[in-house]
C-alpha positions as CSV (number, residue, x, y, z in Angstrom):
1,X,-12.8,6.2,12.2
2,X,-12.6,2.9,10.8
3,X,-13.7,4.1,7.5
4,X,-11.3,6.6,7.2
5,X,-8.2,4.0,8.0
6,X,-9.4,1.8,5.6
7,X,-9.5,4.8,2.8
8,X,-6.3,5.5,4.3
9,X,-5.0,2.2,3.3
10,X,-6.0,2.0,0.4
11,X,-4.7,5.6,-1.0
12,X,-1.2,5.1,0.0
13,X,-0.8,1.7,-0.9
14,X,-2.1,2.5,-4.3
15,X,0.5,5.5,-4.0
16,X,3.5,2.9,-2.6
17,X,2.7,0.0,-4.3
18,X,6.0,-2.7,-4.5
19,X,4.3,-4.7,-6.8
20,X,5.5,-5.5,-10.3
21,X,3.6,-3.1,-12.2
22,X,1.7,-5.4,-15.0
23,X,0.9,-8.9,-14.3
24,X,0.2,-11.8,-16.4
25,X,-3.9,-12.6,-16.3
26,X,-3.2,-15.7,-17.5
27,X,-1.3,-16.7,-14.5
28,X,-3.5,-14.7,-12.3
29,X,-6.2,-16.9,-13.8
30,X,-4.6,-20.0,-12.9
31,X,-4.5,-18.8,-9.6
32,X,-7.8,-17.5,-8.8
33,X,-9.0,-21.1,-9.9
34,X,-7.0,-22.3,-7.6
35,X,-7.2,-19.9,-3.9
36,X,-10.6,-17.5,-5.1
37,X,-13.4,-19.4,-7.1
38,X,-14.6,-20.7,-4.0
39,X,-15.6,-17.9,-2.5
40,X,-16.2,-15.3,-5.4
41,X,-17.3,-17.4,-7.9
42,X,-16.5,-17.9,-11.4
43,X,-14.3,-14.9,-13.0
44,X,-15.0,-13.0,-9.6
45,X,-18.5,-12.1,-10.5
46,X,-19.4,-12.1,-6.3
47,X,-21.3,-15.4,-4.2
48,X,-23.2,-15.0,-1.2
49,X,-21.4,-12.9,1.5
50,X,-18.1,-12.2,-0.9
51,X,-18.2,-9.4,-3.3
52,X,-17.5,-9.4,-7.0
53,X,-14.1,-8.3,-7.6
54,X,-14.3,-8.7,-11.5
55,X,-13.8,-5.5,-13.2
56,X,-11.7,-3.5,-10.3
57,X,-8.8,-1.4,-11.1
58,X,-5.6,-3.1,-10.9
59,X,-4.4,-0.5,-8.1
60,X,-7.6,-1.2,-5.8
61,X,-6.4,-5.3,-6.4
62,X,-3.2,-5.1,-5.4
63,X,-3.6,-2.8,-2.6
64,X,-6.0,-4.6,-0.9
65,X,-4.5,-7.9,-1.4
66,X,-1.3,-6.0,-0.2
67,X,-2.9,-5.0,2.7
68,X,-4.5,-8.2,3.5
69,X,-1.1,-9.6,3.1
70,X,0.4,-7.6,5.7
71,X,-2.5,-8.7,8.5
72,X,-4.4,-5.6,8.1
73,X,-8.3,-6.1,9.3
74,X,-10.6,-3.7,6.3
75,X,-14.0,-5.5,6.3
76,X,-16.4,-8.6,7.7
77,X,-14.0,-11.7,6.3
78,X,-11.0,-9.9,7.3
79,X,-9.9,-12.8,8.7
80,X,-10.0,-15.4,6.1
81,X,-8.7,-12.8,3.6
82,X,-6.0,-12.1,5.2
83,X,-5.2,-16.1,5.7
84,X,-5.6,-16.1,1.9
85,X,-3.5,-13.2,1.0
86,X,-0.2,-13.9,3.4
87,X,1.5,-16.7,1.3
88,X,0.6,-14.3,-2.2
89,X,3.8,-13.0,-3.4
90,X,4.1,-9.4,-5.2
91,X,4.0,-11.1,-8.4
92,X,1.2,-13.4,-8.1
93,X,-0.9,-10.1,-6.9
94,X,0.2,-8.6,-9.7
95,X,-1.0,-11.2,-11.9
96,X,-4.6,-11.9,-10.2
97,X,-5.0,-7.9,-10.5
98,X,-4.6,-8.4,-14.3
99,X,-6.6,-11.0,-14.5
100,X,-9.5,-9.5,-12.7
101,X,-9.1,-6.2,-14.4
102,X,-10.9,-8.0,-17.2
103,X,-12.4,-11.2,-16.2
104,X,-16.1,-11.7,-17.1
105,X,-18.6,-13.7,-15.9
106,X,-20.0,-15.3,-18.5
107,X,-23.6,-17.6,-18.4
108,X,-23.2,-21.7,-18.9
């Protein structure tokens, strides 16, 4: 049942979106660096229990960042997600989703 909300979720806020359709990935950058590196690593390629969010479709970004935002439990760090994702506004997800659309990791 769980499973099903959280697909739920996700379709119809991908559907309803309020967020500022294209975002700027250089902002989103900028802010990654400064709220998500810690936990997902460099250019979102994933670390320890957090998964890589590099590559995701800009829908799937926003809407769970959306959805984290509005205090809604989807997965095991639920709880620090959401704590991240409550101050974002709609544009600054809009601009991390751009960003991570095309970030890559890449080697030192």
């Amino acid at each position: 049942m769980r499973v099903l909300r959280y697909f739920a979720v996700i379709l119809l806020m991908s559907a309803f979106s309020s967020s500022v359709s294209s975002g700027d990935p250089v902002a989103g950058e900028a802010r990654y660096k400064q709220s998500c590196i810690n936990c997902h690593g460099m250019a979102g390629k994933g670390a320890a229990s957090y998964p890589k969010i590099s590559g995701k479709e800009v829908s799937y970004v926003t809407a769970m960042l959306e959805t984290y935002r509005d205090g809604i439990e989807v997965g095991p760090n639920s709880s620090l997600m959401i704590m991240m994702a409550q101050p974002l506004t709609d544009v600054e997800i809009a601009n991390l989703a751009a960003y991570l659309k095309d970030a890559v990791y890449q080697q030192p």
